[in-house]
Backbone as JSON, one array per atom type, in Angstrom:
{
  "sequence": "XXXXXXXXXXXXXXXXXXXXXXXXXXXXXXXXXXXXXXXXXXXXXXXXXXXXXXXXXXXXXXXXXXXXXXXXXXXXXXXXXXXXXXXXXXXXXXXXXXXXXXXXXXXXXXXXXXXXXXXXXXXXXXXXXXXXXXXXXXXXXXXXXXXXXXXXXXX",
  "N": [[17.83, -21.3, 36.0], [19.49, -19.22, 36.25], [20.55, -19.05, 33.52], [17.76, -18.34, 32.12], [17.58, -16.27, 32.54], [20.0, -14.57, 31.28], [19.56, -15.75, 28.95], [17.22, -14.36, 28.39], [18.03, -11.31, 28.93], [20.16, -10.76, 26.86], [18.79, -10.92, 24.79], [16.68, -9.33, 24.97], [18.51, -6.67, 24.95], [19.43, -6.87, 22.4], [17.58, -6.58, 21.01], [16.65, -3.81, 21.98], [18.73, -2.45, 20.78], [18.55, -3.17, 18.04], [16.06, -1.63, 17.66], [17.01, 0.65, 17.8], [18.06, 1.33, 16.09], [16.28, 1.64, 14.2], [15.11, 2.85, 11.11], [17.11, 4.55, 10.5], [19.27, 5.33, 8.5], [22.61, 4.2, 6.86], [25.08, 6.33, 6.31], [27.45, 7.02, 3.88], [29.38, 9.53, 3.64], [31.39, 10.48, 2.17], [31.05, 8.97, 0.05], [28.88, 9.62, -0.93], [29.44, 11.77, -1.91], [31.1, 11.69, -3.48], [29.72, 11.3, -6.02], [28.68, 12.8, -9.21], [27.35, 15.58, -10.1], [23.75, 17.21, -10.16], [21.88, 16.42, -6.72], [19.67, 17.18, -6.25], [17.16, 19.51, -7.5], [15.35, 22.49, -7.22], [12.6, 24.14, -8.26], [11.01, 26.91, -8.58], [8.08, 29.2, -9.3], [6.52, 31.86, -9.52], [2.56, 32.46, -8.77], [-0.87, 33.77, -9.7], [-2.02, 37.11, -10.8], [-0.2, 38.45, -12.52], [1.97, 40.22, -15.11], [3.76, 38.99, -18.13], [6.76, 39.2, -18.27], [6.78, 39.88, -15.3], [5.99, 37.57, -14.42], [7.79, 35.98, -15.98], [10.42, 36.58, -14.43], [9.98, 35.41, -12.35], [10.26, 32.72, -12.2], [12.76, 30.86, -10.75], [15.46, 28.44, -9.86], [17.06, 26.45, -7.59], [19.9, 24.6, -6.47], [21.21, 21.7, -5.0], [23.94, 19.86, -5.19], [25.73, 16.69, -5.25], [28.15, 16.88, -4.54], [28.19, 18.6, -2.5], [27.18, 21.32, -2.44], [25.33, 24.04, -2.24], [23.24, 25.89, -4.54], [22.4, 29.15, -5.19], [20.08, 31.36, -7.4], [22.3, 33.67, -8.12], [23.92, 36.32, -9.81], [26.55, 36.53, -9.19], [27.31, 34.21, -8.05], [28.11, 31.13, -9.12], [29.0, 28.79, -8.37], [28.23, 28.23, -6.29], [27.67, 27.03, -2.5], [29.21, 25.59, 0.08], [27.38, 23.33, 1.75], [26.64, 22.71, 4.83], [27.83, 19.35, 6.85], [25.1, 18.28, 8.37], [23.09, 19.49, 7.18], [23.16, 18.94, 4.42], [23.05, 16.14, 4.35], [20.4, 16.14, 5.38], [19.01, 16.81, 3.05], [19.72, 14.98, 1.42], [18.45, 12.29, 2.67], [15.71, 13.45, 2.7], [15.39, 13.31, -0.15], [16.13, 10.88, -0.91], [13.95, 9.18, 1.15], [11.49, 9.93, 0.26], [11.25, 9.16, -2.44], [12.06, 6.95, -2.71], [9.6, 5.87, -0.97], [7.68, 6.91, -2.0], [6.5, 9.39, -1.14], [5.25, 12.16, -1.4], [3.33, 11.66, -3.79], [0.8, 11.35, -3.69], [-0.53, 13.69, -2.79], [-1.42, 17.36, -2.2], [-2.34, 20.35, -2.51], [-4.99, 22.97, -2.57], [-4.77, 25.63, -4.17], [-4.66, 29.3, -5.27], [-3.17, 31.67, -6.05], [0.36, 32.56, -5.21], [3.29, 30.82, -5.19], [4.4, 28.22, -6.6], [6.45, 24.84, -6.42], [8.92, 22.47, -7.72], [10.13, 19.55, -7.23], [12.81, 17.74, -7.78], [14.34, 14.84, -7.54], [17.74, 13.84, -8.64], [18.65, 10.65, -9.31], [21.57, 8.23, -8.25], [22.31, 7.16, -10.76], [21.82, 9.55, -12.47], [19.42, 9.86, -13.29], [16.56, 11.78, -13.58], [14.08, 12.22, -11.32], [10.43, 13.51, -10.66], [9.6, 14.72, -7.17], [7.78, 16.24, -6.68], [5.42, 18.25, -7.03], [4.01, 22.02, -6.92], [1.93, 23.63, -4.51], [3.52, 24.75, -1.41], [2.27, 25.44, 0.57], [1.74, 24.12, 3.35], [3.03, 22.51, 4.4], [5.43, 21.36, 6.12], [7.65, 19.98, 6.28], [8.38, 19.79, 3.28], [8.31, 22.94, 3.21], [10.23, 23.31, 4.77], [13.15, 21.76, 3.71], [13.41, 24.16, 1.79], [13.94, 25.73, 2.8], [16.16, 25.23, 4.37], [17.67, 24.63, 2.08], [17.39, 27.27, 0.84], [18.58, 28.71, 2.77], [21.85, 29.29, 2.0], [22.17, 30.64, 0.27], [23.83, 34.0, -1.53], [22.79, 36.32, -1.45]],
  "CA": [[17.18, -20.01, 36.11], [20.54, -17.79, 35.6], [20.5, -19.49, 32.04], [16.77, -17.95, 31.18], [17.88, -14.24, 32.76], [21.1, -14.29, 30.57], [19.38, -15.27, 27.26], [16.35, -13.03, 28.13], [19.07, -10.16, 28.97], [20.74, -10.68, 25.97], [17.29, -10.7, 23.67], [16.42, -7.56, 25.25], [19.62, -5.59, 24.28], [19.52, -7.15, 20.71], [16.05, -5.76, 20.32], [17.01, -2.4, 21.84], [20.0, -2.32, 19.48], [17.86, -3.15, 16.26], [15.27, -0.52, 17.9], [17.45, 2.29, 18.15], [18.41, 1.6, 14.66], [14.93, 1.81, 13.32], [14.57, 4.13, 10.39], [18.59, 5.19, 10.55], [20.33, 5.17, 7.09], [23.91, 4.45, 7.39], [25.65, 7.61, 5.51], [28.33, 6.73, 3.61], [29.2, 11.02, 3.26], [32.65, 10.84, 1.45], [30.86, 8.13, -1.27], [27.59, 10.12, -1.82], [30.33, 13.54, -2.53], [31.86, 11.29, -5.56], [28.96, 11.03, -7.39], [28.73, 14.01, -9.86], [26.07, 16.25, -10.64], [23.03, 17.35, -9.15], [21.12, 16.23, -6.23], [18.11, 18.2, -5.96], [16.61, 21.04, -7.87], [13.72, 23.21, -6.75], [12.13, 25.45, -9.25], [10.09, 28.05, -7.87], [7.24, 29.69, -9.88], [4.84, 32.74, -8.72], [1.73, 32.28, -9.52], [-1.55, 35.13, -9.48], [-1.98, 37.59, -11.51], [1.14, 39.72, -13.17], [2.43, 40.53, -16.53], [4.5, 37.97, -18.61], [7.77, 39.9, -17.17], [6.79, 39.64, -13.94], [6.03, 35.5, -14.76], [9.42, 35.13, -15.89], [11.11, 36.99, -13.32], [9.17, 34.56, -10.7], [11.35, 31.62, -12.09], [14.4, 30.62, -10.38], [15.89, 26.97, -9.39], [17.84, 26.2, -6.67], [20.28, 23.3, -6.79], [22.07, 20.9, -4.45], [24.93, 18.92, -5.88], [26.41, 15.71, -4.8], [29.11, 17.1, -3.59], [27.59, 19.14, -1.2], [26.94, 22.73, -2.84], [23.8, 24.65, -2.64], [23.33, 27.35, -6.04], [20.87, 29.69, -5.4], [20.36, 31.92, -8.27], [22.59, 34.26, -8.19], [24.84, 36.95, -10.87], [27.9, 36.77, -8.73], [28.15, 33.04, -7.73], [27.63, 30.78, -9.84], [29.73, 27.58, -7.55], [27.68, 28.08, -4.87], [28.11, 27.55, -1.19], [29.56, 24.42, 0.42], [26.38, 23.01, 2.73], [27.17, 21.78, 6.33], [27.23, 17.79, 6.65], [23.98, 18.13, 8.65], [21.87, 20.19, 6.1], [23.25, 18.29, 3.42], [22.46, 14.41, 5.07], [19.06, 16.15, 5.43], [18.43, 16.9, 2.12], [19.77, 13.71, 0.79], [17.68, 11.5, 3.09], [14.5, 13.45, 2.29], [15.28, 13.14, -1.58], [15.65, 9.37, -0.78], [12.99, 8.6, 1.42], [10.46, 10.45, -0.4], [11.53, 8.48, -3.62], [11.77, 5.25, -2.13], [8.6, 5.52, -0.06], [6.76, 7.97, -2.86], [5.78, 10.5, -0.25], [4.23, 13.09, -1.92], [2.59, 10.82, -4.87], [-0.84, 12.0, -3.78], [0.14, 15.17, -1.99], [-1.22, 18.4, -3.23], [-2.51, 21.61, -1.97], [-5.34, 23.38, -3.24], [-4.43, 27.3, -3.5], [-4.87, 29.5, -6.48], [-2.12, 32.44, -5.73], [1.27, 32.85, -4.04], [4.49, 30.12, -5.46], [4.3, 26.89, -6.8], [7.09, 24.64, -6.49], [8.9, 21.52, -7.99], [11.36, 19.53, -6.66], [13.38, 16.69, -8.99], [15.57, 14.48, -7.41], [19.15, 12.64, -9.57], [19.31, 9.64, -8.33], [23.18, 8.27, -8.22], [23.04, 7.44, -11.89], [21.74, 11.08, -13.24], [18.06, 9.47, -13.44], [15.44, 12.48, -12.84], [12.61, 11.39, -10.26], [9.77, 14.18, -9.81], [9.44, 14.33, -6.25], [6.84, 16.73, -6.25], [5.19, 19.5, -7.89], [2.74, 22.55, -6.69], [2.13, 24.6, -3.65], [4.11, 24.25, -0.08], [1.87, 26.16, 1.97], [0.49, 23.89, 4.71], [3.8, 21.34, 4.4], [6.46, 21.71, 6.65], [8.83, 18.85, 5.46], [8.95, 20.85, 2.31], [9.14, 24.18, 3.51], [11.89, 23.11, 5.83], [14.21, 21.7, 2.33], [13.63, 25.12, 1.22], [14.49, 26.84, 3.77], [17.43, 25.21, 4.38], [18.81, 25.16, 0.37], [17.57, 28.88, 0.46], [19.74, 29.89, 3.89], [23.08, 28.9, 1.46], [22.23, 31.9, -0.47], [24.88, 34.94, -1.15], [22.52, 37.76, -1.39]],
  "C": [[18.1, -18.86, 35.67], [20.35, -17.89, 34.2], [19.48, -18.36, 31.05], [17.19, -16.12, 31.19], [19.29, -14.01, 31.88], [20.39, -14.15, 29.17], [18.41, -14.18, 27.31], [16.85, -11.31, 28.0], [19.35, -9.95, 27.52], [19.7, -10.16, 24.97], [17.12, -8.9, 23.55], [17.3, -7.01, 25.22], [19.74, -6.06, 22.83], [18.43, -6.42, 20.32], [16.04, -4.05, 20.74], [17.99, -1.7, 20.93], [19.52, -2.21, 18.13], [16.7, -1.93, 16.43], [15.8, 0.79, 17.79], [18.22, 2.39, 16.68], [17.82, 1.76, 13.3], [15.07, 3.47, 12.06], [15.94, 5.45, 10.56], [19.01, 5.0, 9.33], [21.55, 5.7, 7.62], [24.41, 4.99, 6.12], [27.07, 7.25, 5.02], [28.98, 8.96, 2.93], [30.45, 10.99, 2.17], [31.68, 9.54, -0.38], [29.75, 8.52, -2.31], [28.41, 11.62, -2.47], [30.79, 12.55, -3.6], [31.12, 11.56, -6.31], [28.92, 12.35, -7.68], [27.07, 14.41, -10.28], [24.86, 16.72, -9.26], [22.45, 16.31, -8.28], [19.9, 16.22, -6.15], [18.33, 19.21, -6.77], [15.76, 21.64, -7.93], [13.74, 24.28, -7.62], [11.18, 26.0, -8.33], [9.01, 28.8, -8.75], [6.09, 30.14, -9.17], [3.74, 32.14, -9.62], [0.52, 33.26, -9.28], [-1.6, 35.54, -10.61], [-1.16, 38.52, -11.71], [1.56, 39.39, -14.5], [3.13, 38.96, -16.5], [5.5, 38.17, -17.94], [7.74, 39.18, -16.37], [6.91, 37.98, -13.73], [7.23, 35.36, -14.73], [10.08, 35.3, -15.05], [10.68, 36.13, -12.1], [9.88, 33.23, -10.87], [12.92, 31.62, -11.85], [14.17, 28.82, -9.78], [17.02, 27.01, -8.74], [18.15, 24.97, -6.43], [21.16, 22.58, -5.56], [22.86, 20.18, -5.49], [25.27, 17.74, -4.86], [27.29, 15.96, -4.13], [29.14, 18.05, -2.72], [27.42, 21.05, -1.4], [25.76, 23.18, -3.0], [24.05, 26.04, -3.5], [22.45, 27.53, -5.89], [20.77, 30.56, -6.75], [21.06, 33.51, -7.88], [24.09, 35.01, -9.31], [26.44, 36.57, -10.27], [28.54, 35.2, -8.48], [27.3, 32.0, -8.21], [28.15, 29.1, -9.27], [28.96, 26.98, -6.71], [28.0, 27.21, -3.67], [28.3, 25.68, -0.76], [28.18, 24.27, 1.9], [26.81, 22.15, 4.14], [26.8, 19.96, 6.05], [25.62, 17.53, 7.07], [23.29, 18.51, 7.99], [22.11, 19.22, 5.46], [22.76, 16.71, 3.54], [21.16, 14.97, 4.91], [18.48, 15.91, 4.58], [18.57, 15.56, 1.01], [18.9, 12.54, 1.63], [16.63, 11.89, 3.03], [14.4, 13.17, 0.93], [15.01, 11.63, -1.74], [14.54, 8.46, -0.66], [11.92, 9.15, 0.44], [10.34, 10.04, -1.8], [11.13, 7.08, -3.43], [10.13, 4.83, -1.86], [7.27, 6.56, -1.01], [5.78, 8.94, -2.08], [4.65, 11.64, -0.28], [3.39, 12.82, -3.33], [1.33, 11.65, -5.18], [-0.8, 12.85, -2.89], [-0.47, 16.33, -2.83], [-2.25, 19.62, -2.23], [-3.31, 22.53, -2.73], [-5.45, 25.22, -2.57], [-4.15, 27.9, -5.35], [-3.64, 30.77, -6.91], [-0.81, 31.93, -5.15], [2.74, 31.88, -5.08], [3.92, 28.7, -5.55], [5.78, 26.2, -6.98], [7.41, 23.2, -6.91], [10.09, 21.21, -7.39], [11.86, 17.87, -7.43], [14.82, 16.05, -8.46], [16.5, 13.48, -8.55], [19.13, 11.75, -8.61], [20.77, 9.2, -8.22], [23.98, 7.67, -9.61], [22.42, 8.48, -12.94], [20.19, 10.89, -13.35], [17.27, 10.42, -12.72], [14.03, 11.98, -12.18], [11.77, 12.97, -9.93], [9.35, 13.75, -8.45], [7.58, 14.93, -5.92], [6.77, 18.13, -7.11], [3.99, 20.44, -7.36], [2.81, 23.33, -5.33], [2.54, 23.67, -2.27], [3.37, 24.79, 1.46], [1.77, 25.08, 3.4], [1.8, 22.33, 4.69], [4.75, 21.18, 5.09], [7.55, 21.25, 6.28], [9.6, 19.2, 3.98], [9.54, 22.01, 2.71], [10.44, 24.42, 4.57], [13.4, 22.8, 4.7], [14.24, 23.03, 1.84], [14.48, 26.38, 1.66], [15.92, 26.5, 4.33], [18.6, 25.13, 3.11], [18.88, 26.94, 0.3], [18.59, 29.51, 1.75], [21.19, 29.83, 3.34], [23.12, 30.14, 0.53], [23.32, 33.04, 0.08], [24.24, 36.07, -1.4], [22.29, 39.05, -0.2]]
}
């Protein structure tokens, strides 16, 4: 009888162990900073009605790098800003999963005004993957990547 309460013990901490490791990616952070180049890059585009001007002026792209830099567009810094490990893990495990698992495939948002956005992840040999393209209103998972590449901004 001790026999069955030992292996059953044991079972049940192996299965809490593989449970609590559900849906964890183990971060290798110093091996994903080697690789060169971008990560992520979100274009941004108004959309509505305004001049050509105004059109162009509505594009900007905002970039993650590999080695952990968010470039917003800006005249003065052109390096841009070293991203905390936690933002940065974020944005590399949504670029992942959402690749892997094709998240936003059939994703889309029907809205005729306001910002349309794309987002294009490198994978780790320079290979562009659209992740997604079009409006963020009603998405949170997006507007949360945005909002945390755009708080790296120096304006």
């Amino acid at each position: 009888m001790k026999m069955k309460k030992f292996v059953l013990s044991v079972l049940l901490m192996s299965l809490i162990a593989v449970m609590g490791g559900c849906g964890k990616r183990n971060i290798d952070l110093e091996a994903i900073h080697r690789n060169q180049g971008n990560l992520l890059e979100i274009t941004h585009v108004g959309q509505g009605e305004m001049t050509e001007e105004e059109y162009n002026a509505s594009i900007y792209t905002m970039t993650v790098t590999y080695a952990g830099a968010a470039i917003n567009p800006n005249p003065v810094n052109q390096i841009g800003v070293t991203m905390s490990d936690e933002d940065f893990i974020t944005v590399y495990e949504f670029c992942v999963d959402a690749y892997e698992k094709g998240t936003f495939n059939d994703y889309e948002e029907d809205a005729c005004d306001g910002s349309t956005y794309s987002f294009t992840y490198y994978d780790e040999n320079g290979d562009a993957h659209l992740l997604y393209s079009g409006y963020i209103n009603e998405n949170k998972e997006l507007k949360n990547i945005i909002s945390i590449v755009g708080s790296y901004s120096l304006d």
